[in-house]
PADRENDO-770561 format. One record per residue (C-alpha): residue in three letters; x, y, z. Coordinates in nm, 3 decimals, always signed. Layout:
N
{"ala", {X, Y, Z}}
...
***
This chain:
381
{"unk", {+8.420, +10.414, +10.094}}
{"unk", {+8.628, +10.689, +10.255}}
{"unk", {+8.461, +10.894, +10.510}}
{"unk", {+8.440, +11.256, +10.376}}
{"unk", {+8.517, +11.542, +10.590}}
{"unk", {+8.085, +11.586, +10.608}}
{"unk", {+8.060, +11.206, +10.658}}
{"unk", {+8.268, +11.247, +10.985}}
{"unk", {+8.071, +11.545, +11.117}}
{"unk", {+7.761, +11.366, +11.039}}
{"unk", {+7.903, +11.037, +11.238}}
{"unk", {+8.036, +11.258, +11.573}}
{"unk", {+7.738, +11.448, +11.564}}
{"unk", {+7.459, +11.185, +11.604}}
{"unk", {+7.306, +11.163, +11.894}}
{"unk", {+7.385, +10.956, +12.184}}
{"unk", {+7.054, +10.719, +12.145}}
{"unk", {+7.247, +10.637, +11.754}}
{"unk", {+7.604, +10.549, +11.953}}
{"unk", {+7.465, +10.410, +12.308}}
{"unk", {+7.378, +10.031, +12.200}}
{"unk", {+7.790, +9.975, +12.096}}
{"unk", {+7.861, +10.178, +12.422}}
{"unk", {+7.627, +9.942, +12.571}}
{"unk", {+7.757, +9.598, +12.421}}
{"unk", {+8.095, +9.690, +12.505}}
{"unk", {+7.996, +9.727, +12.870}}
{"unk", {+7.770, +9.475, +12.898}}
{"unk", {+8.064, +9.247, +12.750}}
{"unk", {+8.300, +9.374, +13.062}}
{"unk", {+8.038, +9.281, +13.346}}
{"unk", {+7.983, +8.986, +13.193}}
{"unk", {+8.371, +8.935, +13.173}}
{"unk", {+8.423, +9.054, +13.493}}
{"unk", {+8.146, +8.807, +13.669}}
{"unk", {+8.397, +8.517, +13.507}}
{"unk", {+8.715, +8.633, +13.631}}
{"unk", {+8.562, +8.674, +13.974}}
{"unk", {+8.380, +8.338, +13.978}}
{"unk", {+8.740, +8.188, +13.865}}
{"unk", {+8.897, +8.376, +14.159}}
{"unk", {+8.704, +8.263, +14.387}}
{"unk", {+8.763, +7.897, +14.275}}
{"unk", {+9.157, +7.965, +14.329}}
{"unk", {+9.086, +8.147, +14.626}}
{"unk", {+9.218, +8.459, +14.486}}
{"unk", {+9.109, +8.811, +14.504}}
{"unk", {+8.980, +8.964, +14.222}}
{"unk", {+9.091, +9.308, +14.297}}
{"unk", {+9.447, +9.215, +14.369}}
{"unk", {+9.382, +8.960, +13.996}}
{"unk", {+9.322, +9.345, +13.810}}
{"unk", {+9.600, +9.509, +13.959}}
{"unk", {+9.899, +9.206, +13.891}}
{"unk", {+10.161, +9.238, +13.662}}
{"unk", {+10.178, +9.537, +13.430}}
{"unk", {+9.925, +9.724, +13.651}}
{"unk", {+10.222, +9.678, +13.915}}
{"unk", {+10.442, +9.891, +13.710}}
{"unk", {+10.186, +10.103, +13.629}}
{"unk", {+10.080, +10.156, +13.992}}
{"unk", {+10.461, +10.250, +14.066}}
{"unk", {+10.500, +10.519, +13.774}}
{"unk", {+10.135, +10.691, +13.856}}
{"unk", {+10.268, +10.669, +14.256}}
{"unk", {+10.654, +10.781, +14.211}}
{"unk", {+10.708, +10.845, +13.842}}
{"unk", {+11.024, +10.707, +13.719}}
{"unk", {+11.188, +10.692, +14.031}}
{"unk", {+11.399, +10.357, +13.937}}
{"unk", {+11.773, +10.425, +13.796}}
{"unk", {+11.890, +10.167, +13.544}}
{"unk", {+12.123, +9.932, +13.735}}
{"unk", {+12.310, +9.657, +13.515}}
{"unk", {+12.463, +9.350, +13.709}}
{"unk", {+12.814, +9.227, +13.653}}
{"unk", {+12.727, +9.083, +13.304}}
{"unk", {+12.687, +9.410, +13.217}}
{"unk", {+12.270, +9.347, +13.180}}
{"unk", {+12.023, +9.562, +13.343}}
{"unk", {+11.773, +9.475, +13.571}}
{"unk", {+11.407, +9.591, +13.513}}
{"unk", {+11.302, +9.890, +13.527}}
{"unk", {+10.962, +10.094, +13.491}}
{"unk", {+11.124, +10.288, +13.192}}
{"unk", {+11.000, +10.010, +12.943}}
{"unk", {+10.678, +10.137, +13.009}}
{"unk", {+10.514, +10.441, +12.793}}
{"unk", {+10.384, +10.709, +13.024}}
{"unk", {+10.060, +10.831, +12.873}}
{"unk", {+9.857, +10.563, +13.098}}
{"unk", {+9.996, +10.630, +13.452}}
{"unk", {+10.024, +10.989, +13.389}}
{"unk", {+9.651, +10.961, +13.362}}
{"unk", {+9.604, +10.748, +13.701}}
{"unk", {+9.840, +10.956, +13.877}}
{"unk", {+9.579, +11.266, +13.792}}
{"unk", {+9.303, +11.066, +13.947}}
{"unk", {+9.514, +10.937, +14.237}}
{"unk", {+9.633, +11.306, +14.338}}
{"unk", {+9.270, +11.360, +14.420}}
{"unk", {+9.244, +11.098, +14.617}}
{"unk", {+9.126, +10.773, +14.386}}
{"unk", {+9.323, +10.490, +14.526}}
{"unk", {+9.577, +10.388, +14.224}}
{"unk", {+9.405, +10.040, +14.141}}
{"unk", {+9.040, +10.245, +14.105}}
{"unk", {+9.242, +10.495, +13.893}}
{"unk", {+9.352, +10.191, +13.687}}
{"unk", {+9.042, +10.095, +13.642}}
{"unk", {+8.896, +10.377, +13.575}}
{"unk", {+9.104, +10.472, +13.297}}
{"unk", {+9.059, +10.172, +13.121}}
{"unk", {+8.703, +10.110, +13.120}}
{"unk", {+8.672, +10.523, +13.020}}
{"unk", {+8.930, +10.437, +12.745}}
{"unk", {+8.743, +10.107, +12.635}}
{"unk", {+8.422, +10.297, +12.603}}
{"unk", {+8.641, +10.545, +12.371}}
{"unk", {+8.713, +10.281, +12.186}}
{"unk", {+8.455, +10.143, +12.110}}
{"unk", {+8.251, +10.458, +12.012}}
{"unk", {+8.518, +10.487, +11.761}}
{"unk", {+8.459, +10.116, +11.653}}
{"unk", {+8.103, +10.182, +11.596}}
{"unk", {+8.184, +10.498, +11.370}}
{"unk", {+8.472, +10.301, +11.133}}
{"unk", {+8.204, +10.002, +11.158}}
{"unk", {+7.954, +10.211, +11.045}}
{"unk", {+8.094, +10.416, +10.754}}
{"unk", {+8.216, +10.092, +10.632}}
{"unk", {+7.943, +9.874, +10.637}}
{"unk", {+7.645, +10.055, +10.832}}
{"unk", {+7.530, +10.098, +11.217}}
{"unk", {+7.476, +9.736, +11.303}}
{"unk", {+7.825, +9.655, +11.144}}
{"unk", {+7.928, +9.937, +11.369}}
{"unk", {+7.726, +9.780, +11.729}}
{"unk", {+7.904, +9.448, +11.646}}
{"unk", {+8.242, +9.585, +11.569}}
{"unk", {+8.261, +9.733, +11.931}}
{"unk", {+8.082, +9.388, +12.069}}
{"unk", {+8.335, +9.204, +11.867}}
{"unk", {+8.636, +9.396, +12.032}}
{"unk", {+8.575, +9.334, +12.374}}
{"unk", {+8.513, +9.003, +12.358}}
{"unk", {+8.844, +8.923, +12.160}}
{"unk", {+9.073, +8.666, +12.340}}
{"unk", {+9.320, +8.911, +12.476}}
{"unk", {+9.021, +9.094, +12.582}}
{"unk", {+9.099, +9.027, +12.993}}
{"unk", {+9.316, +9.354, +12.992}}
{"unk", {+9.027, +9.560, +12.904}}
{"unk", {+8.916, +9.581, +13.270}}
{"unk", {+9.266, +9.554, +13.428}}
{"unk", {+9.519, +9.794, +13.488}}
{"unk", {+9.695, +9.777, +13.150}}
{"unk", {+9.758, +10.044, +12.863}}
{"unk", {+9.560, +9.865, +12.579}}
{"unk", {+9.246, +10.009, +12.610}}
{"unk", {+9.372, +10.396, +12.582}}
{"unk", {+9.617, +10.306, +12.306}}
{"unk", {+9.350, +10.151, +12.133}}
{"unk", {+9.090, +10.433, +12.128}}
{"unk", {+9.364, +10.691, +12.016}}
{"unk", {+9.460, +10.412, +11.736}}
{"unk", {+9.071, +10.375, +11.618}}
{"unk", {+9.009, +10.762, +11.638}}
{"unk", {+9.332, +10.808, +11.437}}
{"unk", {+9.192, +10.625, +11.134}}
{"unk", {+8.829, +10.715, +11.157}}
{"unk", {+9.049, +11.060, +11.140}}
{"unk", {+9.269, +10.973, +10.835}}
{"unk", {+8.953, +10.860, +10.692}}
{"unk", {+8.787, +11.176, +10.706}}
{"unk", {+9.146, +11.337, +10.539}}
{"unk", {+9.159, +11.511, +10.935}}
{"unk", {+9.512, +11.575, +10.914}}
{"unk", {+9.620, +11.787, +11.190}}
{"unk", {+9.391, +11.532, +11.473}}
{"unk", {+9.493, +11.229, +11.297}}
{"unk", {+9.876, +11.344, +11.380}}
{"unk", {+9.778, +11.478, +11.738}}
{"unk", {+9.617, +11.129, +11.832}}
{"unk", {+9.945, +10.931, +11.698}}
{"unk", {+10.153, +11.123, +11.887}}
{"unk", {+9.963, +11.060, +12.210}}
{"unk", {+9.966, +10.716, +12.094}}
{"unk", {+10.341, +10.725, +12.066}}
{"unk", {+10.362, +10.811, +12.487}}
{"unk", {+10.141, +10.526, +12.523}}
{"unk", {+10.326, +10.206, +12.352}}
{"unk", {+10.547, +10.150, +12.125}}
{"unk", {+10.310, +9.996, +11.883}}
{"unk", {+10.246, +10.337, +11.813}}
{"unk", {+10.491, +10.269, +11.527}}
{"unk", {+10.248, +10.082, +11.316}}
{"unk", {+9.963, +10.406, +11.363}}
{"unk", {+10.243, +10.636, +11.238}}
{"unk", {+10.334, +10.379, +10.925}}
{"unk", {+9.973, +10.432, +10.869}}
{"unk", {+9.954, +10.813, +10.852}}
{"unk", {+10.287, +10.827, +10.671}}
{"unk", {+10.056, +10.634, +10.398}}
{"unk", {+9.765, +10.826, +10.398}}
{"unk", {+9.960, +11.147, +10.359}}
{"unk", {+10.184, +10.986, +10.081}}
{"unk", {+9.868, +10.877, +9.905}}
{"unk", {+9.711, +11.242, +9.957}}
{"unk", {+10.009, +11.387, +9.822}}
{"unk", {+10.027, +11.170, +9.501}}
{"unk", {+9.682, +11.287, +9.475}}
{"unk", {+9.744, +11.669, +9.530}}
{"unk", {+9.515, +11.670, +9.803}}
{"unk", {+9.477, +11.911, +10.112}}
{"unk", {+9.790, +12.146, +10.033}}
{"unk", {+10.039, +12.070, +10.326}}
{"unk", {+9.841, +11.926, +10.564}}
{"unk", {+9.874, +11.570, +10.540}}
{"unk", {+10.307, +11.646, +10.483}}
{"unk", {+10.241, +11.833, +10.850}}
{"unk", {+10.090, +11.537, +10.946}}
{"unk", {+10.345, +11.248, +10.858}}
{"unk", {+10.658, +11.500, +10.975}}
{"unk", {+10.416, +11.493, +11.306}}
{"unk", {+10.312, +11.185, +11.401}}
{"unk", {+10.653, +11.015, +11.507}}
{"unk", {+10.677, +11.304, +11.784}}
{"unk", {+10.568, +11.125, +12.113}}
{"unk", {+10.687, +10.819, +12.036}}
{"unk", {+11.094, +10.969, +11.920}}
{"unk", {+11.009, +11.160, +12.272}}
{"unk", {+11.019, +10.909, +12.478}}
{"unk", {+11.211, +10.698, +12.322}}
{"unk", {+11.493, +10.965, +12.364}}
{"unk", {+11.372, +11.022, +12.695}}
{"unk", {+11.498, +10.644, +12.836}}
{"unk", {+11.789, +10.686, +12.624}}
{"unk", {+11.890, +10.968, +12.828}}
{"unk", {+11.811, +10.771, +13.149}}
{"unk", {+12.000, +10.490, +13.009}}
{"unk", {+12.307, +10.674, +12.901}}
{"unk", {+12.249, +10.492, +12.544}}
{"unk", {+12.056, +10.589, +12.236}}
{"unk", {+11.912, +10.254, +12.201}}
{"unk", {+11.826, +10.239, +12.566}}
{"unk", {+11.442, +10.135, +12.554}}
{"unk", {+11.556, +9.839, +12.293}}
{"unk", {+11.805, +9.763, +12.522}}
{"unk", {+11.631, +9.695, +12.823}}
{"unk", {+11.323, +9.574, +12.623}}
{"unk", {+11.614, +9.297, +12.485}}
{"unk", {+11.818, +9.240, +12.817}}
{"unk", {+11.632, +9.296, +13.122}}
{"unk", {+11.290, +9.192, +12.915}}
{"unk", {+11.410, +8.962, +12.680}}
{"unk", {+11.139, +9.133, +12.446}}
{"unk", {+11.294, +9.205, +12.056}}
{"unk", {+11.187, +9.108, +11.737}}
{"unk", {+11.326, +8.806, +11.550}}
{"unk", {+11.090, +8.785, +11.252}}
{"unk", {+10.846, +8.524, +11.410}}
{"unk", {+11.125, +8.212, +11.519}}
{"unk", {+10.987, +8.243, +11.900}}
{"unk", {+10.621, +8.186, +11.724}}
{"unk", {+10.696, +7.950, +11.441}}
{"unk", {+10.833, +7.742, +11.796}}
{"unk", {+10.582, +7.749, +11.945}}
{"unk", {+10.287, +7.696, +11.713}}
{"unk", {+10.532, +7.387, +11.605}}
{"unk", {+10.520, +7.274, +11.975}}
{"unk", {+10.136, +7.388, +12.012}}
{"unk", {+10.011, +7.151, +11.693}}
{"unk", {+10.298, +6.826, +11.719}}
{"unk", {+10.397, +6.826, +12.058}}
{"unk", {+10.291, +6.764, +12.371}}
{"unk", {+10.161, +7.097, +12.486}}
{"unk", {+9.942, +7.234, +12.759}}
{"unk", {+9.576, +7.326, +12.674}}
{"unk", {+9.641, +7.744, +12.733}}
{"unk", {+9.973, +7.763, +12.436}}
{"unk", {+9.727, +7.517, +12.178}}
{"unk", {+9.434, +7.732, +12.256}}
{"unk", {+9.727, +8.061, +12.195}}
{"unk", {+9.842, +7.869, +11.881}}
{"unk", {+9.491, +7.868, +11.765}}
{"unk", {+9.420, +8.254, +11.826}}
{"unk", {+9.749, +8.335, +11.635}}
{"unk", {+9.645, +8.099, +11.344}}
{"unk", {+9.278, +8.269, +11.318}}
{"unk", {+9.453, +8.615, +11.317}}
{"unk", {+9.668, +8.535, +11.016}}
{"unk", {+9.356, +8.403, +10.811}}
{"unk", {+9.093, +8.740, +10.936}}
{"unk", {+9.379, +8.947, +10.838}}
{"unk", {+9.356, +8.782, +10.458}}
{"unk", {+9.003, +8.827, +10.523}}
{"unk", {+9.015, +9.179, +10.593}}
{"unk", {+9.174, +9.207, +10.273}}
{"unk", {+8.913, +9.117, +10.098}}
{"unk", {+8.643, +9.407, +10.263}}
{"unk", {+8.619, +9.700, +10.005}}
{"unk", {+8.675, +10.058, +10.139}}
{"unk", {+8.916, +9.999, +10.405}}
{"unk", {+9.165, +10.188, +10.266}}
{"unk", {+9.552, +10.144, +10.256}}
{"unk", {+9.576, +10.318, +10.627}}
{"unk", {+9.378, +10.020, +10.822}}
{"unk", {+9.550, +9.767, +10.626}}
{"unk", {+9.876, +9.909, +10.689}}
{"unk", {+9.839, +9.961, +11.075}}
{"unk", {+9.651, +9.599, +11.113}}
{"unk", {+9.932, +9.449, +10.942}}
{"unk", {+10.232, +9.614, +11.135}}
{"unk", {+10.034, +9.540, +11.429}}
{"unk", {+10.007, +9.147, +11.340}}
{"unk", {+10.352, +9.159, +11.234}}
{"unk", {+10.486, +9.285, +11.555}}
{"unk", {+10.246, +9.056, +11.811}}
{"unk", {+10.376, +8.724, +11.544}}
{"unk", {+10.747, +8.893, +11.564}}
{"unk", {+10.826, +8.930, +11.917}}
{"unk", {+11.051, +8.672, +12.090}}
{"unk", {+10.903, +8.612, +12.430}}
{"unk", {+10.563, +8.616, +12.616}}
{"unk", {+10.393, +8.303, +12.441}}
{"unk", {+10.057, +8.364, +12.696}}
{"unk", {+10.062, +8.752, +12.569}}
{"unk", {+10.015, +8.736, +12.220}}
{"unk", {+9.641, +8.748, +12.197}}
{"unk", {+9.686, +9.067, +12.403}}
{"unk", {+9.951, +9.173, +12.159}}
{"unk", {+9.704, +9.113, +11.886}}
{"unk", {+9.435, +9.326, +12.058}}
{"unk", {+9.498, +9.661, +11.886}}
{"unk", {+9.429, +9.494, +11.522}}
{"unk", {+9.129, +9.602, +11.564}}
{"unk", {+9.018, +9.613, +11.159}}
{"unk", {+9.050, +9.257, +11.228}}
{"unk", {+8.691, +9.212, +11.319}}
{"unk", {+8.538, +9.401, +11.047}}
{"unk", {+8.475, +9.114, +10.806}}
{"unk", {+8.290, +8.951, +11.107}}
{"unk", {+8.082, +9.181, +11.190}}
{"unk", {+7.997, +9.255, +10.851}}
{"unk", {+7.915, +8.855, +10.777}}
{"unk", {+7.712, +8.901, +11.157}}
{"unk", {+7.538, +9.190, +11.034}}
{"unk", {+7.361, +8.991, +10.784}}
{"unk", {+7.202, +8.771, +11.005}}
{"unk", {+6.907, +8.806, +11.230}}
{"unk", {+6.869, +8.965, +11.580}}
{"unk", {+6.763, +8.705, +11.758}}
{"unk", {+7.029, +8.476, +11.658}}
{"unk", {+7.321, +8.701, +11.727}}
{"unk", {+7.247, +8.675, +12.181}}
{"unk", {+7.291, +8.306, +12.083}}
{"unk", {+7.620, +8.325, +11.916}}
{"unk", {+7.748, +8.651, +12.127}}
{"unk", {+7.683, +8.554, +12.504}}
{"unk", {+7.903, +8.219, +12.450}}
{"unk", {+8.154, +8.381, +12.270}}
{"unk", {+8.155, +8.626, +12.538}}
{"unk", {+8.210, +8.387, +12.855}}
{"unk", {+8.480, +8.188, +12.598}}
{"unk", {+8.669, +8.483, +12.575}}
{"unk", {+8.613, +8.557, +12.967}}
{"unk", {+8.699, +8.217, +13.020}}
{"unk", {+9.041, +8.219, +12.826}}
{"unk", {+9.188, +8.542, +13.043}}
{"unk", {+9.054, +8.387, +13.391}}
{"unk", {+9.256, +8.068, +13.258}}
{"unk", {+9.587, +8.264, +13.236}}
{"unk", {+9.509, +8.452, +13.563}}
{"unk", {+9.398, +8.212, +13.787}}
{"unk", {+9.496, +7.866, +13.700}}
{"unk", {+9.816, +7.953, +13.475}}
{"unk", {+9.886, +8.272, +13.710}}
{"unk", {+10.050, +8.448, +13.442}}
{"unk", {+10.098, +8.779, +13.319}}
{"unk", {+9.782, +8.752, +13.026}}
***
C-alpha cells in the first residue's frame, strides 16, 4: 500500500512504547555484536577500541580532526596518492561537532553511528510496518543489524547515517513528502556516493506523481533537488583536484575503486565456488549470491512501490559492480535495506517463541563474520 500523508502522521506520532521494541532489537543486536568482536580481540590479542577505529574510521578521524587538510599529490606516473577527499563529509562533520566539545574523536565515531543506527532502524520499523504491520516492522530493524556487513554499524564508518537518511527518504516518498524526501537525499548526497541510487529513486516517484497529476510542483521541486549535495561535493574535489572528474579519478587511481559492470565479482564468485578459495571470499560469494535471489524476492512483496525497488536495485547493482574490495561487499550491500522485507514478513508469520531461537544465532553468525575480517583476516570489513 502507499503510506498516505495521514498514514505517516499516524506512524511518527505513536508513542515511544509502539517504536521502542525495534529500537530495542537493534541495540540489543549491537551488544550482542559487540561482546563477539571483543571476545575475538581478545583471542588475537587485539584491542577492541583501536578494532572500531581502523580503516575508514582512520580517515574519518583525520577529516573530523583537520578537515581536508591533504592536497592531491600524483607520483611520477602521473597517479595520485590517497587522499581523505574520497570521503563524503556529512559523517566527520558530525564527529568533529562532538569532538570540539571535548568527545575524544573515536567516542564521537561511535557515537554517531550507534545514534544513526537507532535512526535507522526507527525508520525500518515504520516502512516495515505500513507494509506488512508492527511485527514486520520489529523484525525489519532486527533483520538490519544483524546483516553480514553489519560489523560497521558500531565502528567508525558512514553506513549507519547514510542509511537512516536513505530509509527516512522512502518512508518520505511514500507518504508523497516531497520537499523532506528531497532534503534527506541531499544530506545523503554529502554522505556517500551511493546517494545516487536514493536520488534515481525520487526522480521516479516524482515522474510517477507527475504522470499522475499529483501534488502540483512539488514532487518536480523535489527531483530538480535531490542531486544537490551529492553534485556539491562532487564539484567540491573537482576543484581540489584541478579536474571535473576528480572524485572518479582518485576513486579509480589512488583507490582502484570504479565500476566495470560486475567482471571483479563474476571473478571472484568463479574463484569462490571452483577454486581453491579461503573460507572468508566463499562465505562473501555466498552473501552476494543470497542478495541477488532476496532482491527477486523483494519483487515479489506487493506495495513496495517503484521507489524501493529502484533504490534496492541501484544499490545491488553498484555493491555487484565495483572492481575492488572483495571482503567489502556485504558492507556495500548494507544500505539495500528493502532487502529484508520479504523475511521479515515470512518471520512475522511465525510464533514468538521460535523467533529468539532463529534470531540469537543469526545474530552471533553475523557477529562472527565481521570479527573474522577484523581479527583473523585483519582487513578493512
Amino acid at each position: 500500500m502507499t503510506l498516505t500523508i495521514h498514514r505517516l502522521g499516524t506512524l511518527l506520532g505513536q508513542p515511544l512504547r509502539q517504536v521502542w521494541p525495534a529500537l530495542a532489537l537493534h541495540y540489543a543486536v549491537q551488544a550482542v555484536s559487540v561482546t563477539v568482536l571483543a571476545v575475538m580481540c581478545a583471542r588475537a590479542d587485539l584491542s577492541l577500541a583501536e578494532v572500531l577505529g581502523r580503516y575508514d574510521g582512520n580517515w574519518f578521524a583525520e577529516i573530523a580532526s583537520h578537515g581536508y587538510a591533504q592536497d592531491v599529490v600524483v607520483d611520477a606516473e602521473g597517479r595520485p596518492a590517497p587522499v581523505s577527499l574520497a570521503f563524503f563529509p556529512l559523517y566527520p562533520g558530525l564527529v568533529a561537532v562532538f569532538a570540539t566539545v571535548g568527545v575524544p574523536v573515536l567516542a564521537a565515531e561511535l557515537l554517531v553511528t550507534l545514534a544513526a543506527g537507532g535512526v535507522a532502524a526507527w525508520g525500518l520499523y515504520v516502512l516495515g510496518a505500513d507494509v506488512g504491520g508492527r511485527r514486520t516492522g520489529i523484525l525489519l530493524a532486527g533483520l538490519w543489524a544483524m546483516a553480514p556487513g553489519s560489523v560497521v554499524l558500531h565502528m567508525g564508518y558512514s553506513e549507519a547515517l547514510f542509511v537512516a537518511l536513505a530509509v527516512w527518504t522512502l518512508v518520505a516518498l511514500r507518504g508523497r513528502q516531497w520537499l523532506p524526501a528531497a532534503g534527506l537525499t541531499v544530506l545523503a548526497g554529502l554522505t556517500r556516493s551511493t546517494a545516487v541510487a536514493l536520488i534515481a529513486a525520487v526522480v521516479v516517484a516524482a515522474a510517477v506523481a507527475v504522470v499522475r497529476r499529483r501534488d502540483g510542483w512539488r514532487p518536480v521541486a523535489a527531483a530538480g533537488l535531490a542531486p544537490l549535495g551529492l553534485l556539491a561535493y562532487l564539484l567540491y574535489v573537482g576543484a581540489r583536484a584541478d579536474r571535473l572528474d576528480g572524485w572518479f579519478w582518485l576513486q579509480n587511481e589512488a583507490w582502484y575503486m570504479g565500476f566495470d559492470g560486475g567482471a571483479f565479482t563474476w571473478q571472484r564468485l568463479t574463484d569462490a565456488f571452483g577454486g581453491d578459495a579461503a573460507l572468508w571470499a566463499r562465505l562473501v560469494a555466498a552473501v552476494v549470491v543470497a542478495a541477488v535471489l532476496f532482491l527477486l524476492w523483494a519483487f515479489t512483496v506487493p506495495g513496495l512501490g517503484p521507489a524501493a525497488h529502484v533504490y534496492t536495485t541501484l544499490i545491488v547493482a553498484t555493491a555487484l559492480g565495483t572492481s575492488a574490495f572483495w571482503q567489502s561487499r556485504p558492507r556495500f550491500l548494507l544500505p539495500a535495506v528493502v532487502l529484508g522485507v520479504p523475511l521479515a514478513l515470512l518471520l512475522a508469520r511465525l510464533p514468538t517463541w521460535l523467533l529468539p531461537v532463529l534470531l540469537l544465532p543469526a545474530t552471533v553468525a553475523g557477529a562472527w563474520f565481521g570479527g573474522l575480517l577484523l581479527t583473523v583476516v585483519q582487513t578493512n570489513p
